[in-house]
Structures are given as C-alpha cells and as structure tokens.
N, C-alpha and C positions, 0 to 999 in steps of 0.2 A: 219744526217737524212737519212730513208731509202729513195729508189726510188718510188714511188708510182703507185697504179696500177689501173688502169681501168678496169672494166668491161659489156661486152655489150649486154643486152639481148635482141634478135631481134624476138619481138613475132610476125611474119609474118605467114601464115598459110602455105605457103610452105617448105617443107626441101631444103636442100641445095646445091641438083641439078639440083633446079628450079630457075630460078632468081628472085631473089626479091628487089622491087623498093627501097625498106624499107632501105635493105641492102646498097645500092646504095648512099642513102644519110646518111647512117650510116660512111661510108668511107669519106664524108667529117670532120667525127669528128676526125676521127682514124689519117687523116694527120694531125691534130692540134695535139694532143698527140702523136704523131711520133714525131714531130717537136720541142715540149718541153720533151723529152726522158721522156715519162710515158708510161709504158710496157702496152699495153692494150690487150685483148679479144673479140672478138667476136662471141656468140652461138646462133645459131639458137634453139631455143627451143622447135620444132616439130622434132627433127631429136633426140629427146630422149624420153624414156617413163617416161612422167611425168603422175604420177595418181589424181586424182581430190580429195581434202581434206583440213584439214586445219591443217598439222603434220606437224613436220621436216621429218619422212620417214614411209611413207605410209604401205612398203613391198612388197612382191609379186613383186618385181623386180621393183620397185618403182626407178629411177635413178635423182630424184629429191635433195639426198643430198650429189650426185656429184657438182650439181650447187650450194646448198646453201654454200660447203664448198668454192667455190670460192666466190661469195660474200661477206662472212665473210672476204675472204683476202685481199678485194677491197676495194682500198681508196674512189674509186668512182664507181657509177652505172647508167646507161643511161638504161633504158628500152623505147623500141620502139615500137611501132605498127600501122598497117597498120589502115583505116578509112574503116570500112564494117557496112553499113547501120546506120550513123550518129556517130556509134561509135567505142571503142576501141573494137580490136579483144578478142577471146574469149579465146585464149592463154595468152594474156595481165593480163586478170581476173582472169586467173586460179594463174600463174604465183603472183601475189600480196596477195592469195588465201594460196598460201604456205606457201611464207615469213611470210603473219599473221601465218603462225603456230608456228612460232619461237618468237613471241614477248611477251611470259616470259622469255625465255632467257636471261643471265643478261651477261656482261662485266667483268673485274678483280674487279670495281668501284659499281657494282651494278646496272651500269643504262642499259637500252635496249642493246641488243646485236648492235643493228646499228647505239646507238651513233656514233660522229664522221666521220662518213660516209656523203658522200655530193650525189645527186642525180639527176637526169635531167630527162627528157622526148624527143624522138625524135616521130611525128607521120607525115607516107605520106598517100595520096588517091586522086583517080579524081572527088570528092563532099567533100560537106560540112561535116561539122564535126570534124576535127583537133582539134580546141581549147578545145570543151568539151572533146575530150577523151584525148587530152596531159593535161585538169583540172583533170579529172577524176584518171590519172596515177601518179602525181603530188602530189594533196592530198590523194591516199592509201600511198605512200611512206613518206610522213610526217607524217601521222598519224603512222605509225612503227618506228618512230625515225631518218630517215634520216634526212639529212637539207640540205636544198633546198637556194641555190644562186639564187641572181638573174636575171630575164631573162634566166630562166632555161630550155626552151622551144624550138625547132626548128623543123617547120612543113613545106612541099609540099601543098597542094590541086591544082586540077585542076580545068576546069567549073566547070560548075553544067551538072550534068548526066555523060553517058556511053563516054568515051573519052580518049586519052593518059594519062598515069601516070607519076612518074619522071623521067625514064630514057628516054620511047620515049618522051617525050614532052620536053627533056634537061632542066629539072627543075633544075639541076645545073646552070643555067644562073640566076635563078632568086636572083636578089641584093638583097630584103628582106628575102631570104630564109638564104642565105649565110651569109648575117648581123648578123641572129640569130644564126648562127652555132658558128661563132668566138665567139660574146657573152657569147654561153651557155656554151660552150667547154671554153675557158677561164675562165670568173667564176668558171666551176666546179672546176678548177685545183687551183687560186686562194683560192676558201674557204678550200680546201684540203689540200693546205701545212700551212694554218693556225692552223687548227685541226694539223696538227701532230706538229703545235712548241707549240700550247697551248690547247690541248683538253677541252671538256665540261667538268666546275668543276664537282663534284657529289651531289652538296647542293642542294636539291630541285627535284632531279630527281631519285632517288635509291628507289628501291623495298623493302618494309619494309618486 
C-alpha cells in the first residue's frame, strides 16, 4: 500500500505573513499525521489567485487547478475556516464553489472524481458560529463525493463578542477542543486506509 497524503486547505482571509489563528489549530492536526507518517500540506488559499466560478480552470491566470490537482492526490482533505459574522468565510465558499466544478468528473470506475477520499472540517472564531459553518463545510463536501468519518469536526470559539481568538486565549488548552482533534484526525486516517485496501464498489454510483 502507498503512503497517504493529506491535504490542508486553510481558508483564513489572511496570506501567510499574517498569522492566523485558523492555522494555529490546523498544526494540531499536522502533529497527528506527522506521527502516523502521512505526508501532509498545508495552503493557505488567499495567497493564490483563485477566481470565482464553478470550473476546474477559470483562465486568465486562474491558479485554482494548481490546488485541485493536489486534492485529486489527496487521500484526505481538512478544509478550515475562520468564523466571520456566524459563518464560514467567503474563501471557504468560494473554495467548495470550485471543487463543484469538477463534480462530472468521473474516476477509472465512473464514479465522482472524489470517491474514496475521506474529509473533515476544522473551524476557529471568538463568537458563535463553529458548528453551522464546520455543518455547512461538511455537507458541500459530501455532497461532492467525499466521505465523511465520524466525528469529523474540530472547532475554537471564544465568548460571545470582540475578545481573544486561539492563539492569545491558548485555545490549545481546551480538553474538548483537542478531544475533537485526535477524534477527527484519527478517523480521517482510519477511514482512509480502508478506502485504499477496499474502495467504494461502482454498483449504484457511475455516471451513465
């Protein structure tokens, strides 16, 4: 069996030398997949020109399927985003916005291009909001074909209102944060080396 890969897409609204909280608890996933040797990535995806559509490639220096060609090589996909105004960012959207452009795309088998692919959500912020947008990030990625383990989810929030995010407020302390990390990060890896000893038959799911 090959080694499997990760990939991480950090839909923060900052490039990447700015810091981001997002990223911050993204690094808690990346030492669990260090630690079961799965090669992973991590791209911020403001720090490229991705253009708004629903294509695999836009044009006009579209650099969107730079990234889609790494997804395709990815056992697994974590897309994150930050919590702005109850919901997921607008990178987050765009970013989901793509991928549906590739969903006639078929496999060797016929079926969606992202069969077999397993998938997660990381989301931080200091308000409310986490679970609708890690729901809202969760099911576009199901609805494209990935498959989703479970306990897929691992979120920050802060109070409610204007206040520390996760790095000042050391939201790495928080036990039920970290609970979810090992969970989701585990599972993903778990249903991943499944898929690759037994992929999704094709009965029932190929594009006529």
């Amino acid at each position: 069996m090959e080694n499997l890969k990760a990939l991480i897409l950090n839909c923060s609204l900052k490039k990447s030398d700015e810091q981001s909280n997002t990223d911050a608890l993204l690094k808690d996933f990346t030492n669990v997949f260090d630690n079961k040797q799965i090669k992973s990535e991590t791209i911020r995806i403001v720090d490229y020109n991705i253009a708004y559509g629903i294509a695999d490639d836009m044009g006009d220096g579209d650099e969107w399927p730079k990234i889609l060609e790494k997804v395709k090589q990815a056992d697994i996909l974590v897309l994150a985003s930050p919590v702005w105004l109850g919901e997921k960012s607008s990178v987050s959207k765009k970013v989901l916005e793509r991928l549906n452009g590739s969903s006639s795309e078929t496999n060797e088998k016929g079926q969606p291009i992202f069969y077999n692919k397993v998938a997660g959500a990381v989301v931080t912020g200091n308000e409310d909001g986490a679970k609708n947008a890690a729901g809202d990030l969760i099911f576009g990625l199901a609805q494209l074909g990935f498959a989703i383990p479970p306990n897929p989810i691992a979120y920050w929030v802060g109070d409610a209102g204007p206040g520390p995010s996760y790095i000042e407020a050391e939201g790495y302390k928080n036990e039920f944060t970290q609970s979810n990390v090992q969970m989701a990060s585990h599972n993903l890896i778990h249903l991943a080396k499944m898929f690759q000893k037994q992929p999704i038959p094709a009965e029932g799911n190929v594009s006529e």
